[in-house]
Structure formats: C-alpha cells, structure tokens
C-alpha positions in Angstrom: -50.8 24.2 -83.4 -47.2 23.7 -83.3 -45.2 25.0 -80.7 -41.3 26.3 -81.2 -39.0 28.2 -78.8 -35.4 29.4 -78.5 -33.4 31.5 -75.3 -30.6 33.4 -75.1 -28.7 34.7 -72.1 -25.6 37.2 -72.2 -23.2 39.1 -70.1 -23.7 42.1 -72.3 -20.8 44.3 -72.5 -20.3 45.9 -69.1 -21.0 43.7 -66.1 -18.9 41.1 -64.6 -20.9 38.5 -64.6 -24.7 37.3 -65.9 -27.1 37.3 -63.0 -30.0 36.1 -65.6 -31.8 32.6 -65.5 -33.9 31.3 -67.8 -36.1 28.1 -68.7 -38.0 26.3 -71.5 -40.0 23.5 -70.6 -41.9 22.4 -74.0 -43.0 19.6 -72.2 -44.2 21.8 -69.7 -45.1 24.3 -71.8 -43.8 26.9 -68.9 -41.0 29.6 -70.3 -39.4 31.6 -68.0 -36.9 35.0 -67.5 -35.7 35.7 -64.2 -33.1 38.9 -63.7 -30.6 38.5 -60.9 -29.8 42.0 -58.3 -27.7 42.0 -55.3 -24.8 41.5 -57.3 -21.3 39.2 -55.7 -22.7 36.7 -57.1 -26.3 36.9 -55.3 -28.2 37.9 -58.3 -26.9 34.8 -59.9 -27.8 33.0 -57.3 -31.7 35.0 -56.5 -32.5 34.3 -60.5 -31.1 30.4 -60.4 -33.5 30.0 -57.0 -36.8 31.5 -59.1 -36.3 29.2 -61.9 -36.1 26.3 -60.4 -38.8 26.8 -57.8 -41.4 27.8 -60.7 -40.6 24.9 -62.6 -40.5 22.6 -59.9 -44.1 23.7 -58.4 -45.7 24.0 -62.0 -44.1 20.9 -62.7 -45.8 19.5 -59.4 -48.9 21.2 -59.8 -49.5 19.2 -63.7 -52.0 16.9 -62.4 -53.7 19.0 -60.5 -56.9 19.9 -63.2 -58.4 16.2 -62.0 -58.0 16.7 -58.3 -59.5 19.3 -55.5 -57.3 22.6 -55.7 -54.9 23.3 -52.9 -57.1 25.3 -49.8 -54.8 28.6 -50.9 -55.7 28.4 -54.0 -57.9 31.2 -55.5 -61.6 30.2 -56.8 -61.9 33.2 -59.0 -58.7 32.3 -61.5 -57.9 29.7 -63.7 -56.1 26.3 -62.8 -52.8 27.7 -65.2 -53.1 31.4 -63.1 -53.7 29.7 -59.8 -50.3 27.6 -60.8 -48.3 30.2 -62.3 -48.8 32.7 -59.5 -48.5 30.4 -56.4 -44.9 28.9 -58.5 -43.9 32.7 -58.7 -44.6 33.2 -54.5 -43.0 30.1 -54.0 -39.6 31.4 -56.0 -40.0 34.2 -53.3 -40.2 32.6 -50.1 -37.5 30.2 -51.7 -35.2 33.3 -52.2 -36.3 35.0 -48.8 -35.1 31.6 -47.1 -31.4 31.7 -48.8 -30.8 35.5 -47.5 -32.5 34.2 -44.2 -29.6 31.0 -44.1 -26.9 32.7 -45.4 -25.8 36.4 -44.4 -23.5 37.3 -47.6 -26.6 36.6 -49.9 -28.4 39.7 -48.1 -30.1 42.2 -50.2 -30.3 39.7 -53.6 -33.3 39.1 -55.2 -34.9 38.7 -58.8 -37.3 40.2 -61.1 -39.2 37.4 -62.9 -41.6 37.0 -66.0 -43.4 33.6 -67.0 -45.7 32.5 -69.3 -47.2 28.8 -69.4 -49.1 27.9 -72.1 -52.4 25.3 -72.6 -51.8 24.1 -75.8 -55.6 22.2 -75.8 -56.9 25.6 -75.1 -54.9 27.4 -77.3 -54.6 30.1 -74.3 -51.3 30.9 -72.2 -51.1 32.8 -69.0 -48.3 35.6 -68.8 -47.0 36.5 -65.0 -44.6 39.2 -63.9 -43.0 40.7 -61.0 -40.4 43.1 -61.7 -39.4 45.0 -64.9 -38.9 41.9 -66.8 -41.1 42.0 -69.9 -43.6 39.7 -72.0 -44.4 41.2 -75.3 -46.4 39.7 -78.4 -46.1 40.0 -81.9 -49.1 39.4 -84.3 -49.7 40.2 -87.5 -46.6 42.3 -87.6 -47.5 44.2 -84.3 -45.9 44.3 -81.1 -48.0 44.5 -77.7 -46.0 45.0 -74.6 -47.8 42.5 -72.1 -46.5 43.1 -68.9 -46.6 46.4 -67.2 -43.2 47.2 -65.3 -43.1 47.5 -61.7 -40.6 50.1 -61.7 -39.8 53.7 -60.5 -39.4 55.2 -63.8 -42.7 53.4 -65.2 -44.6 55.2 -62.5 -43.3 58.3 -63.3 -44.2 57.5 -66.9 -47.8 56.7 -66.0 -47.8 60.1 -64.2 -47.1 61.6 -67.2 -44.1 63.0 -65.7 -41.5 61.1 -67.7 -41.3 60.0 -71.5 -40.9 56.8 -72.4 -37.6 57.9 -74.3 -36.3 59.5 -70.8 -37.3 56.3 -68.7 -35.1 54.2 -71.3 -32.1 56.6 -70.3 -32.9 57.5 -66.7 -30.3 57.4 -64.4 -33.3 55.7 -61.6 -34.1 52.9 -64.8 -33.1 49.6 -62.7 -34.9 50.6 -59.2 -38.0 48.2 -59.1 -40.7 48.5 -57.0 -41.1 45.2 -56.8 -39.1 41.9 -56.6 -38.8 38.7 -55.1 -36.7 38.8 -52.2 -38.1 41.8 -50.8 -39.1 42.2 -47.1 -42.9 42.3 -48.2 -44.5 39.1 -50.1 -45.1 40.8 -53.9 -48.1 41.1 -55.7 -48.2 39.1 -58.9 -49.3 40.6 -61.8 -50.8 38.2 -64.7 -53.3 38.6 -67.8 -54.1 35.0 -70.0 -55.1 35.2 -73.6 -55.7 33.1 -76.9 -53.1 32.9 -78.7 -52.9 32.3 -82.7 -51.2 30.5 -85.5 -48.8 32.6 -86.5 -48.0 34.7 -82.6 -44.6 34.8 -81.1 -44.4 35.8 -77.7 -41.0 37.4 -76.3 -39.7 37.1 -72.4 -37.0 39.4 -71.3 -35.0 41.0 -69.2 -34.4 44.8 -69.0 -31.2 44.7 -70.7 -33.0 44.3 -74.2 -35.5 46.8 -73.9 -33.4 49.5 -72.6 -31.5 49.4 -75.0 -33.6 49.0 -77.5 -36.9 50.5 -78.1 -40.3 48.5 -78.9 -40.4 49.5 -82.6 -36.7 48.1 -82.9 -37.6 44.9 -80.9 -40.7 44.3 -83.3 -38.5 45.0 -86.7 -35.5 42.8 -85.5 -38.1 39.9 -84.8 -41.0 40.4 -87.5 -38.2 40.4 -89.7 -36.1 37.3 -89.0 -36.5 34.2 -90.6 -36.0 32.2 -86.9 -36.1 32.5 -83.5 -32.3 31.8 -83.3 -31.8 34.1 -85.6 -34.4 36.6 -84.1 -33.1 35.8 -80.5 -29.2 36.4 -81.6 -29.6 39.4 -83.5 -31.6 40.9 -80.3 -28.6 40.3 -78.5 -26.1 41.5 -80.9 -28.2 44.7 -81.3 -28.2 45.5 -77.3 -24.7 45.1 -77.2 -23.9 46.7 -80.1 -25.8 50.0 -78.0 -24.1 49.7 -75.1 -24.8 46.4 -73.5 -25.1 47.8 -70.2 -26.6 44.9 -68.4 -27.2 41.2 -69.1 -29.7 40.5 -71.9 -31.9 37.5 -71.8 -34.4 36.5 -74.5 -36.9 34.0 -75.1 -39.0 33.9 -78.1 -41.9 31.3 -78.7 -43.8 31.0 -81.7 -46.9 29.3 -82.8 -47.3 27.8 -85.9 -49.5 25.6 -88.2 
C-alpha cells in the first residue's frame, strides 16, 4: 500500500497571527495537528511545543517493538497506542514546564490530534485531545473519528444543542480539555485498518466550523489531489468567514 500526504496551515481571515502547528513524518508514519490558545504569541508557541515533543518521543520510542516496554507503559494497548498517548502527555508536561519557566506564556496551551500509522499492519492509531478533528473518507463517506472535548459537544450529546447551533455558538472554542491545563488530560484514541483507497483528514476547528461534514466530504471526495483537496478546504473556510486559523492534513492510501 502506498502512502501519500499533504498539510496546510493558514491565518484565516480574522486573527493576527496562526497559532497552528502541524507535522508529516512519512518516515515516521506519525501526522500531526496541534491548535495554539492563549494568544500573544503563546498559542504559537503551546502548538510548536506539542509537535515537536510528539515527534521526538514517537521518534524515540521506534525501536521499542524489540525491547521490554517502558514500566508506565500500559499492558492492555498496543505498542503504536502505548506510543502515541504517552508522546501526547509528554507534549503536556512539555507545555506545563514553559508556562511554569516563563510567566508571560501563562494560560497557553493546545488542542492536539495525531494519527501514526503501521504500514505492515495496514492499521493506524488516531489520538486526540481537544476539538481538533480526525475524520475518514471511504468509499465516498465521511466518518468523524474523534469525538470533541468541547463545551458545545456536550451540550450536543445532551441533546440540548444541534449540531448546526454548536457550529455557530457563541461558547464553540471553550474546550474541556487541553494540554496545558492545571489537570494532566485524558487521551482519547481508537486504532483501525485502514484500506486501499482511505484518506484520512486531521484538523483544526477552524475548518469544521466553518464548514459542515457533508461540505468537508464533497470538497475532498471530489478533488483530484490532496493539494488540491487540502487548498480548496482552505479557500472554502475563508471564503465563510475564516474566523480562526485553518489547518489540514489529508493522507491517502493507495495501491
């Protein structure tokens, strides 16, 4: 199975700056989105942190399926989810010890979403904390992967919200969790097979509020590359509003 990617990061149309970060190790097979908040440049800075620390311990951590796993390492998941959630903890503590060093970075932090991939196994484990997506698209369908950790997504699992109205709530960027926060997060991950033919999409919130799931899966389903899938994304947000950074990373895998 061959294995193709492309990423994207923009300003968007009505912040200063871009507090997004994102990776694409092929060699690695690791693909990361992290979303910057704190803002002064601490977002920028919360995001840069959590990508490199999640490359550098999966990156560390390659070897590691022909030696005895780490003592805090957990029996009951696999050697990729053991990796990808202890490189996602690390990025916290990494970020907690920055606001802890330097007092004008206080209050930053970073939603993150990952994804590494065994290519042997033809499987790839998805992690999240934050509202940072990881969607799939199969056969012309498009499964939202992640599940937000988000006020509004609560209230939406209450039933007490639509998922139109969350999109447009005034409460949409208040996260429940994040890395950076005073408690240590609890990382959510799911692994699955993936198939000839699959893309898988990381993003940041700026994409999908502006634009819903059925628009995400036409714009992609419907482009003849990722660039082209990944740019028109992008163009589309903004063209809506662009009210935050938009970050997008699309993997596909093909014959």
């Amino acid at each position: 199975m061959r294995v193709e990617s492309y990423g994207i990061s923009d300003r968007g149309r009505r912040r200063a700056q871009n507090e997004d970060a994102f990776l694409i190790r092929d060699d690695l097979g690791l693909f990361v989105v992290a979303d910057g908040m704190g803002g002064h440049a601490a977002g920028e800075v919360a995001a840069g942190i959590a990508v490199h620390e999640i490359e550098a311990v999966v990156e560390a951590t390659r070897e590691h399926g022909e030696k005895t796993w780490p003592e805090h390492w957990q029996v009951q998941l696999s050697l990729n989810a053991n990796r990808l959630v202890q490189a996602i903890l690390g990025a916290h503590r990494r970020v907690m010890r920055a606001v802890e060093a330097a007092n004008e970075l206080k209050g930053m932090g970073a939603t993150v979403v990952a994804a590494l991939l065994d290519q042997e196994a033809g499987r790839v484990t998805v992690a999240h904390v934050g509202d940072s997506r990881a969607y799939l698209l199969r056969a012309g369908e498009l499964q939202l992967l992640t599940s937000d950790h988000s006020w509004v997504h609560e209230q939406v699992v209450a039933g007490l919200l639509s998922e139109e109205a969350a999109r447009n709530h005034p409460l949409k960027n208040v996260v429940t969790r994040a890395l950076g926060g005073m408690q240590e997060p609890s990382v959510d991950f799911l692994e699955l097979g993936v198939q000839e033919g699959d893309t898988l999409l990381l993003c940041s919130d700026g994409l999908n509020t502006m634009l819903s799931d059925h628009e995400i899966r036409g714009i992609v389903a419907s482009s003849v590359s990722l660039g082209q899938a990944a740019n028109r994304l992008v163009a589309e947000a903004n063209e809506r509003g662009g009210l935050d950074n938009i970050t997008v990373v699309l993997v596909r895998f093909s014959p």
